[in-house]
Backbone as CSV, one residue per row, in Angstrom:
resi,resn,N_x,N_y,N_z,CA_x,CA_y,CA_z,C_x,C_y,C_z
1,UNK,33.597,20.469,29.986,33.640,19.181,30.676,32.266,18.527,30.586
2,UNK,32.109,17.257,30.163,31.104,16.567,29.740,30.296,15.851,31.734
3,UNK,29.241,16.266,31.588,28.853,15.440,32.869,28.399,14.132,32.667
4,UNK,28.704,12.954,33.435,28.654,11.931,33.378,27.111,11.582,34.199
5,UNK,25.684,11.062,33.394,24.426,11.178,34.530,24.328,9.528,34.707
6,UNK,24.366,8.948,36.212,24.337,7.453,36.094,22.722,7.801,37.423
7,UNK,22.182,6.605,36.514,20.855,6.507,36.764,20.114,5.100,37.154
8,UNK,20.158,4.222,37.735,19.813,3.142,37.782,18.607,3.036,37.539
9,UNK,18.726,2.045,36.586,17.157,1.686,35.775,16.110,1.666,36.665
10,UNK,14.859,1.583,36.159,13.722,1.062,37.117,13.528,0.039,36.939
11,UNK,12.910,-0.696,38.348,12.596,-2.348,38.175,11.107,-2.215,38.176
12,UNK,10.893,-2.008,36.545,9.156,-1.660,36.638,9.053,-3.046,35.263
13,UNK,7.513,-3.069,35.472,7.379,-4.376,34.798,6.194,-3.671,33.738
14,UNK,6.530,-4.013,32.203,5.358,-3.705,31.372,3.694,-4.205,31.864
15,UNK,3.136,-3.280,31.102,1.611,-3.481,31.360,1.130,-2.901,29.786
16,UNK,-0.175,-4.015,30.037,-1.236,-3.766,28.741,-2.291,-2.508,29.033
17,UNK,-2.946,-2.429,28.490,-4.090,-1.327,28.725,-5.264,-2.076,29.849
18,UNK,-5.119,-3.428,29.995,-6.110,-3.932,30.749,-5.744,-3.304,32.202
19,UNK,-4.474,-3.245,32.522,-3.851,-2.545,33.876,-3.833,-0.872,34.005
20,UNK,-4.016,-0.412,33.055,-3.806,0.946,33.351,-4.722,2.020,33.540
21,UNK,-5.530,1.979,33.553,-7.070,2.461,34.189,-6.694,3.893,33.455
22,UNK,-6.105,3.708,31.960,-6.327,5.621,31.604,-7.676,5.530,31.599
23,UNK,-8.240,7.076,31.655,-9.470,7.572,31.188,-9.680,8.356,30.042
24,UNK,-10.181,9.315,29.962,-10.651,10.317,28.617,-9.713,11.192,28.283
25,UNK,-8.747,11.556,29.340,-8.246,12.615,29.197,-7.129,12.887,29.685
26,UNK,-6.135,13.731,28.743,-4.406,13.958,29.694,-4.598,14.323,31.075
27,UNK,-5.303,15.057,31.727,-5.357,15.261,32.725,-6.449,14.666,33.456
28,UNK,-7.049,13.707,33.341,-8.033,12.610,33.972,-7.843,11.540,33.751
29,UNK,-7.073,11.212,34.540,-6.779,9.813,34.818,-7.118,9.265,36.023
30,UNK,-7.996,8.345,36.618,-8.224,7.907,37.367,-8.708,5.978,37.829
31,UNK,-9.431,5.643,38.525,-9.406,4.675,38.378,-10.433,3.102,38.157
32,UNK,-11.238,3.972,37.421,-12.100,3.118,36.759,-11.854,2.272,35.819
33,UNK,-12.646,1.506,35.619,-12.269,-0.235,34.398,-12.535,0.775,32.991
34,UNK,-10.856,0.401,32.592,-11.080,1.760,31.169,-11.356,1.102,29.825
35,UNK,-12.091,-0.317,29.802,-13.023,-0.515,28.753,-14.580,-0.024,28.950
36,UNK,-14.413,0.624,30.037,-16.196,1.280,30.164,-15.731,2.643,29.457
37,UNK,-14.804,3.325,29.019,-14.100,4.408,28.998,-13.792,4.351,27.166
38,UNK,-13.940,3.236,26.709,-13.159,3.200,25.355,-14.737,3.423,24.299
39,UNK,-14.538,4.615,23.324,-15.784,5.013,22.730,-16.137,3.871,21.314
40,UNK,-16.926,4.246,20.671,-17.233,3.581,19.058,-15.715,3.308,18.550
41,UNK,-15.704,2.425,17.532,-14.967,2.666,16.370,-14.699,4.193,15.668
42,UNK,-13.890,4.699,15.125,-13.617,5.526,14.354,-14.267,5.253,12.501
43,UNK,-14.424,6.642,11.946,-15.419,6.075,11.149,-14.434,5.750,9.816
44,UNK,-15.306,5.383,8.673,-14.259,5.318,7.668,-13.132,6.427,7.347
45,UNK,-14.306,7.767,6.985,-13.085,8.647,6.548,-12.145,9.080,7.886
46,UNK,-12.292,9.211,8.819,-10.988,9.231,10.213,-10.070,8.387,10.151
47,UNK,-10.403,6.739,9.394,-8.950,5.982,9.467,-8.300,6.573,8.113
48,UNK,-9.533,6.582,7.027,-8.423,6.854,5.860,-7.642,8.273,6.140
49,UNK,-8.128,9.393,6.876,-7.225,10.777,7.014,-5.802,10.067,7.227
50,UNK,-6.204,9.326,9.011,-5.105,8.855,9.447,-3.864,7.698,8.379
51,UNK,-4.231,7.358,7.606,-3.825,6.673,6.892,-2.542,7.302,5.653
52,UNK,-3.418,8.153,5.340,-2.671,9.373,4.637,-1.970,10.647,5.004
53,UNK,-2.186,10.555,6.483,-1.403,11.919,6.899,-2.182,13.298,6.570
54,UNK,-3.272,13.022,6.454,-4.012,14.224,5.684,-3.924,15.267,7.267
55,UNK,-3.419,16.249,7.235,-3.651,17.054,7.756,-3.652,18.484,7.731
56,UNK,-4.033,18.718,6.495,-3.755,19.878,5.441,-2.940,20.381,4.652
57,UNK,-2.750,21.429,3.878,-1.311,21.545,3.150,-0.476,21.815,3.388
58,UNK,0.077,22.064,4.790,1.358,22.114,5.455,1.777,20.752,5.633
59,UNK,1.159,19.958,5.777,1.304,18.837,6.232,1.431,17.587,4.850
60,UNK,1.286,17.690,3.565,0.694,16.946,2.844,2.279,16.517,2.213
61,UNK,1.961,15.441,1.735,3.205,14.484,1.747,3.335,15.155,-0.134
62,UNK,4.607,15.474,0.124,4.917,16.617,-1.755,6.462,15.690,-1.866
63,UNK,7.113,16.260,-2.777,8.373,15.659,-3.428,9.038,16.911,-3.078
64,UNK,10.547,16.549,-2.863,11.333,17.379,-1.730,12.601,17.598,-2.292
65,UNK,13.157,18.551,-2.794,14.604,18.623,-2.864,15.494,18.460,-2.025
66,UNK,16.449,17.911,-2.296,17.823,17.650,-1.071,17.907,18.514,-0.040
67,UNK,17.789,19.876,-1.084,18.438,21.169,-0.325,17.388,21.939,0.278
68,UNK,15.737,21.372,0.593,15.177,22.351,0.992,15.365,22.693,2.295
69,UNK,14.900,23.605,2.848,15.172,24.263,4.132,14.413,23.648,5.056
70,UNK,15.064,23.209,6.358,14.326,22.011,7.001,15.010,20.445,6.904
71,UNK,15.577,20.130,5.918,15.853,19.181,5.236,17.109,18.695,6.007
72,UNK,17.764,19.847,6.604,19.501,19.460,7.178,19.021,19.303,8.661
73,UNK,18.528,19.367,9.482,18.208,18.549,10.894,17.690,17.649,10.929
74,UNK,18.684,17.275,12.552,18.747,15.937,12.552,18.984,15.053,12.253
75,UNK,18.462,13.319,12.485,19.082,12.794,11.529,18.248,12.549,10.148
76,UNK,19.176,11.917,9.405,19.065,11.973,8.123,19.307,10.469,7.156
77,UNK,18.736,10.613,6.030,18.510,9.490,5.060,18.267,9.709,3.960
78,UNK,18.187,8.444,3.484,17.922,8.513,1.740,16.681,7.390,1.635
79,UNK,15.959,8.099,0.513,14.906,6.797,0.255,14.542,6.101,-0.935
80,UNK,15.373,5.106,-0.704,15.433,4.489,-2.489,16.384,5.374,-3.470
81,UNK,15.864,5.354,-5.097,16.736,5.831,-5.720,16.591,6.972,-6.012
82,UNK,15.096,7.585,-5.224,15.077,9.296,-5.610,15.881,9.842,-4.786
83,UNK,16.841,9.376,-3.780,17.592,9.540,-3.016,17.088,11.261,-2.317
84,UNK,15.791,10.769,-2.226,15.014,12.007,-0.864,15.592,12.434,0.279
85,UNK,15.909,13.368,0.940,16.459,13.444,2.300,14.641,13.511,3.031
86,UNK,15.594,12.940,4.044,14.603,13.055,5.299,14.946,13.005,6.521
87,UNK,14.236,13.092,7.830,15.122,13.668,9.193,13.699,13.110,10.234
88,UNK,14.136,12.662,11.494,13.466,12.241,12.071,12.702,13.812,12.826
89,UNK,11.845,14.159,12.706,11.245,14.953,13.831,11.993,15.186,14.929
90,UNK,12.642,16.469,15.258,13.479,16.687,16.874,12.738,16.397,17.596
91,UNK,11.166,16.277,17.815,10.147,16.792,19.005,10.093,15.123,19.347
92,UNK,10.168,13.825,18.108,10.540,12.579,18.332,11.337,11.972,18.978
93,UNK,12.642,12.954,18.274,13.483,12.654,18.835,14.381,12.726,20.143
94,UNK,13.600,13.903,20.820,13.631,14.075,21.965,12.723,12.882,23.149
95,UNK,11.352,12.815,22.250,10.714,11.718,23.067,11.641,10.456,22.861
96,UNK,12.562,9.860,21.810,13.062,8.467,21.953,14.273,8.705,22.975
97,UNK,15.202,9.707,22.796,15.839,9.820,23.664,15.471,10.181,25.665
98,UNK,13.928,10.475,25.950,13.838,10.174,27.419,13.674,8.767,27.312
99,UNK,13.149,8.075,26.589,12.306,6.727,26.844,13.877,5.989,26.804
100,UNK,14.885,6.730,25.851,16.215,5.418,25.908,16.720,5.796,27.757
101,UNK,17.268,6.932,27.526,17.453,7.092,28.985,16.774,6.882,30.527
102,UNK,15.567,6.226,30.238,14.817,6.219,31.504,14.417,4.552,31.808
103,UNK,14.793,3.833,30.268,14.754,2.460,30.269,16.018,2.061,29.216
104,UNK,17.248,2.037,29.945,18.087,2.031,28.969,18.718,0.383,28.307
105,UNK,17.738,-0.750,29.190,17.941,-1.827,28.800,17.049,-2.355,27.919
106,UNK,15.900,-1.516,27.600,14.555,-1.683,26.732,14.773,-3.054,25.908
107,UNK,13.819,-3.223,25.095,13.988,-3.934,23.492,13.654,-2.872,22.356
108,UNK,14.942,-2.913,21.416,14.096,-1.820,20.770,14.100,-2.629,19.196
109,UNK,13.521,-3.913,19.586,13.641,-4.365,17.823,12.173,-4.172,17.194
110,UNK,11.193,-3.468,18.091,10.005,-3.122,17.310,10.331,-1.654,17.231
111,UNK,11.131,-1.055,17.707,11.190,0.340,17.146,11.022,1.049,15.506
112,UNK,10.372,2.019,15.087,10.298,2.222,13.770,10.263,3.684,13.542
113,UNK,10.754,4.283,12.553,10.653,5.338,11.746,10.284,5.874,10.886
114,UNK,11.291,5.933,10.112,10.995,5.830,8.338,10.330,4.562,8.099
115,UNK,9.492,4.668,7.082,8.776,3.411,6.649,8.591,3.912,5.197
116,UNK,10.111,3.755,4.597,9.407,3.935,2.743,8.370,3.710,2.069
117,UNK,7.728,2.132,2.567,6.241,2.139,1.500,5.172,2.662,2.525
118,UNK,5.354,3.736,3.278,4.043,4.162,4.199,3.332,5.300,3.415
119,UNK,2.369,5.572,3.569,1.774,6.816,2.875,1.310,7.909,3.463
120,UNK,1.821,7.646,5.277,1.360,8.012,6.778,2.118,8.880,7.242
121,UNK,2.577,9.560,8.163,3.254,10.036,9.136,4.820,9.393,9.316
122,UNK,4.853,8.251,9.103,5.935,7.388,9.221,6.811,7.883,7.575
123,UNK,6.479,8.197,6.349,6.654,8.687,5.442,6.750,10.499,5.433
124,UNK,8.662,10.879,5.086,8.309,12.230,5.416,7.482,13.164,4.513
125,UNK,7.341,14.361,4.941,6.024,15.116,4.508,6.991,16.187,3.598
126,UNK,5.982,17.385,3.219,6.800,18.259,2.282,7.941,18.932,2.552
127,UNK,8.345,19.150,4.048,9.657,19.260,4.457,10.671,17.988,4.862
128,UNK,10.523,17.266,4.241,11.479,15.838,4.803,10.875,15.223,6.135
129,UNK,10.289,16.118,6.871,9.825,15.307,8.387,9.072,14.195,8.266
130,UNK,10.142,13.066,8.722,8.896,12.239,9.727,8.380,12.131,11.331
131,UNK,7.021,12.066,10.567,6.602,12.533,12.342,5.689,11.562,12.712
132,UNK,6.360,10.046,12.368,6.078,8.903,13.871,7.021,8.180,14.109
133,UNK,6.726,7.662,15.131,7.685,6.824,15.836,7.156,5.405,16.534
134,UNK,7.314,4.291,16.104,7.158,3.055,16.888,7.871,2.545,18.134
135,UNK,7.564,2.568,19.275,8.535,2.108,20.065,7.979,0.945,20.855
136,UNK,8.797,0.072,21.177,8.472,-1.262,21.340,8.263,-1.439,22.521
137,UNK,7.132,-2.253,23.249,6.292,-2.133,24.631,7.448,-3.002,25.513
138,UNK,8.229,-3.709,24.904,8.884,-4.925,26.143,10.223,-4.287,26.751
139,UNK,9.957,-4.145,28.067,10.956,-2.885,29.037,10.799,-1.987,29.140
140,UNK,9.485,-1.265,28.815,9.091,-0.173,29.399,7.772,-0.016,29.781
141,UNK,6.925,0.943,30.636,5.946,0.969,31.286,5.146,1.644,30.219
142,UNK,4.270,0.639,29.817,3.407,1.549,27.849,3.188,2.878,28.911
143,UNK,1.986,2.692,29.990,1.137,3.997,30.539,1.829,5.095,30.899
144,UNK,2.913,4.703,31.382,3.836,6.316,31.165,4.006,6.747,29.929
145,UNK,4.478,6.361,28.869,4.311,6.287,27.599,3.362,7.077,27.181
146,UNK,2.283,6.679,27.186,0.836,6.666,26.569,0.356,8.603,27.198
147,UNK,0.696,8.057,28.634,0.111,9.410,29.763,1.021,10.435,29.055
148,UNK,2.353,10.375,28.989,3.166,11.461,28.476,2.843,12.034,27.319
149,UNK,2.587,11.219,26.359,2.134,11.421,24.803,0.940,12.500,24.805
150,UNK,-0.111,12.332,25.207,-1.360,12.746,25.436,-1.208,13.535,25.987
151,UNK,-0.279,14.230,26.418,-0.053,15.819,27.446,0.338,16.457,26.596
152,UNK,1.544,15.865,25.543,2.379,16.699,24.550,1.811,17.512,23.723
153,UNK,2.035,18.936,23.409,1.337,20.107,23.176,1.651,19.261,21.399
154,UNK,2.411,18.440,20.700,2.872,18.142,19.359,2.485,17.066,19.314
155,UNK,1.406,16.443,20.144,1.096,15.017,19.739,-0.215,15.125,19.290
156,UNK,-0.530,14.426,18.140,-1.784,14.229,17.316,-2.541,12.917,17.851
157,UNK,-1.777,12.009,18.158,-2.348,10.722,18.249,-1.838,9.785,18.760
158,UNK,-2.218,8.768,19.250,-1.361,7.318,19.926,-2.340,6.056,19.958
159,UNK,-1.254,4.776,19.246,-2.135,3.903,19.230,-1.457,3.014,19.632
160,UNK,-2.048,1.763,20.869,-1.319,0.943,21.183,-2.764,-0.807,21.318
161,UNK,-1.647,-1.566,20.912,-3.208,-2.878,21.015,-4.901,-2.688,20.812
162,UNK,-4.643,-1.942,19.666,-5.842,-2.048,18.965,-7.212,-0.743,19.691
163,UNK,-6.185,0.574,20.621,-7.294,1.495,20.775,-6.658,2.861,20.133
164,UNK,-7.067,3.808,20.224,-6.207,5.044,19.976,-7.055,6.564,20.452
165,UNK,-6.404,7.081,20.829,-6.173,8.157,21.472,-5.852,9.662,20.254
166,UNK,-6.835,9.972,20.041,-6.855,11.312,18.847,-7.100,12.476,19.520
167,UNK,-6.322,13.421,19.301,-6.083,14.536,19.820,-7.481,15.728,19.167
168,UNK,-8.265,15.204,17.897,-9.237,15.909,17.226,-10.675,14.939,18.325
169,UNK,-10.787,14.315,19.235,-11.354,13.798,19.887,-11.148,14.049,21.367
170,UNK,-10.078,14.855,21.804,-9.979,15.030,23.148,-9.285,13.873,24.032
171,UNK,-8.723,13.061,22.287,-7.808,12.138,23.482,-8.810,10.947,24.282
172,UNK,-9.613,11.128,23.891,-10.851,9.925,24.393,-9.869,8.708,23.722
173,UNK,-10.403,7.701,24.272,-9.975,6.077,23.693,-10.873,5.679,22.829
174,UNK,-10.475,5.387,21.813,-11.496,4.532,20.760,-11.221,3.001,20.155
175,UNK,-12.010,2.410,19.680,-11.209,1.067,19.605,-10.925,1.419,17.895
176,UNK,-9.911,0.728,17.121,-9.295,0.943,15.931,-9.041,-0.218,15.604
177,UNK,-9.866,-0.691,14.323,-10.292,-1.929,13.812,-10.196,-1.416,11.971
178,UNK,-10.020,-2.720,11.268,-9.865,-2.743,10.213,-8.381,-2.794,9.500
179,UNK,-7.962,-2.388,8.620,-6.420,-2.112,7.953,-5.871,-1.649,8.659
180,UNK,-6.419,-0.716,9.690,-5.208,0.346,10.383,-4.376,-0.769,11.577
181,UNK,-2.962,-0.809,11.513,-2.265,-1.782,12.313,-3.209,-1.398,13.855
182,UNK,-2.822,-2.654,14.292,-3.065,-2.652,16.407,-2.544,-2.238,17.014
183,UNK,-1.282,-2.527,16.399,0.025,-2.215,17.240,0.080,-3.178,18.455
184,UNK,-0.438,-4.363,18.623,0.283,-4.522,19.993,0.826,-5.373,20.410
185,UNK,2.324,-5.018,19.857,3.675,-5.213,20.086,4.400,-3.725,20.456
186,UNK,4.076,-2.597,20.176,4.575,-1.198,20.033,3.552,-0.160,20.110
187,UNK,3.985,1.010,20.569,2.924,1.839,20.712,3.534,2.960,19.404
188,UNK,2.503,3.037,18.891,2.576,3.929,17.698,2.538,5.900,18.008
189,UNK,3.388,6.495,18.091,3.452,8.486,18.099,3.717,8.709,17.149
190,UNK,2.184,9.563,17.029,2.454,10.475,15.318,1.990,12.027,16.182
191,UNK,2.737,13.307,15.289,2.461,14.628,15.907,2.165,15.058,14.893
192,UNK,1.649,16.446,15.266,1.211,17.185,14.119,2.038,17.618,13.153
193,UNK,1.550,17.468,11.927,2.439,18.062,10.998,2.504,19.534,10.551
194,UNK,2.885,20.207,11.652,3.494,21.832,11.148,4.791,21.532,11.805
195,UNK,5.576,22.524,11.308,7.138,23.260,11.396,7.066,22.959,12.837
196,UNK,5.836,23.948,14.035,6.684,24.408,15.115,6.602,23.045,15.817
197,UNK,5.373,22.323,15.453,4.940,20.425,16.688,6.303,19.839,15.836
198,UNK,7.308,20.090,14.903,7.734,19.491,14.519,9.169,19.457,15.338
199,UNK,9.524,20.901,15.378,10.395,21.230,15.844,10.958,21.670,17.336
200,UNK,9.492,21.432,18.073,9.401,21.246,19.492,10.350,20.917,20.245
201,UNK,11.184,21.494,21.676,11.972,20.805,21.930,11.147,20.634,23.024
202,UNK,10.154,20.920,24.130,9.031,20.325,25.200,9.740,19.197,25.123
203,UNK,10.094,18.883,26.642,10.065,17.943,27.045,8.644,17.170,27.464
204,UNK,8.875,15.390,26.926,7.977,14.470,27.546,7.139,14.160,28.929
205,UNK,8.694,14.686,29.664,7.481,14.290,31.213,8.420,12.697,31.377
206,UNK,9.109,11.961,30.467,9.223,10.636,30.407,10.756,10.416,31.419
207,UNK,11.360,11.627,31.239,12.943,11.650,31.588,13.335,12.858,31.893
208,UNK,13.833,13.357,33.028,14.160,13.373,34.295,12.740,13.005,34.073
209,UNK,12.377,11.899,35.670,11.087,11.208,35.966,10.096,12.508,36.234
210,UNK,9.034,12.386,35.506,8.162,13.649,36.576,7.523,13.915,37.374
211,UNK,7.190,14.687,38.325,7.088,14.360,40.144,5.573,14.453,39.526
212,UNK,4.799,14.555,38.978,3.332,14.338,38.597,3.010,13.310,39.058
213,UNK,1.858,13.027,39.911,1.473,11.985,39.930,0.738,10.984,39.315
């Protein structure tokens, strides 16, 4: 017997980063003006890693047979005429599914996935995974968002209106300037690229609400 969960939305209103007083850290958050909080630019070679997904050879974007192992979860696609399989990240897909359920009237026309001409995270890697996700700021609260991301034992990074949050940095805020998008229309989740951040089922923190304050 299927249980039926009815949940009445929240009447919460989006916010930019100017409202949300994150600080340095998943677990320091408090309430200081968090452009005193946001570090240097990132340097050249940190955007180009990020750019390429470089995150070693587990991670490195290879050419994929239909049938490799890994390849059949989740969902699935084709890309162009090499007709590649690929599969959204479960550990994603678990995060899109609290964020649908916890704001189920959202907008999700900035939402994104697959991105065939990406060369990033958004492009799957040597097991078919892609491991980002765009989700679109209008109807949902970014800082829950953002706060949840930055706890996740499979999250590498988060970028929303032009700062980002790197997990090889401690999750500090940095501002992110140049080619690399702003994002801010959507907040950008990319995780690490191994098997297990891939295959994570950890919950977000985003859905059932979490009594954290």
């Amino acid at each position: 017997m299927m249980t039926t969960i009815n949940e009445t939305p929240e009447p919460e209103q989006n916010q930019d980063l100017q409202d949300t007083n994150l600080q340095n850290g998943p677990a320091d958050i408090g309430e200081q003006d968090p452009e005193q909080l946001v570090g240097d630019e990132l340097t050249p070679e940190e955007i180009a890693a990020l750019e390429q997904g470089d995150t070693g050879p587990e991670g490195a974007i290879a050419e994929f047979a239909p049938d490799e192992p890994g390849a059949d979860e989740g969902p699935k696609g084709e890309i162009g005429r090499e007709r590649r399989r690929w599969y959204l990240a479960p550990c994603l897909g678990r995060l899109l599914f609290e964020v649908n359920r916890r704001w189920p009237r959202r907008d999700k026309t900035g939402d994104r996935t697959l991105l065939p001409s990406s060369r990033g995270d958004h492009y799957p890697n040597s097991r078919g995974s892609v491991n980002a996700c765009d989700i679109d700021k209008d109807g949902v609260r970014v800082i829950v968002i953002i706060r949840a991301a930055i706890r996740h034992p499979s999250c590498n990074y988060v970028i929303f209106n032009g700062i980002i949050w790197l997990r090889s940095r401690n999750f500090r805020p940095y501002r992110l300037k140049g080619f690399f998008p702003a994002y801010t229309t959507r907040i950008h989740i990319s995780i690490i690229a191994r098997r297990t951040a891939e295959q994570s089922r950890t919950r977000w923190g985003i859905w059932p609400r979490s009594r954290r304050p």
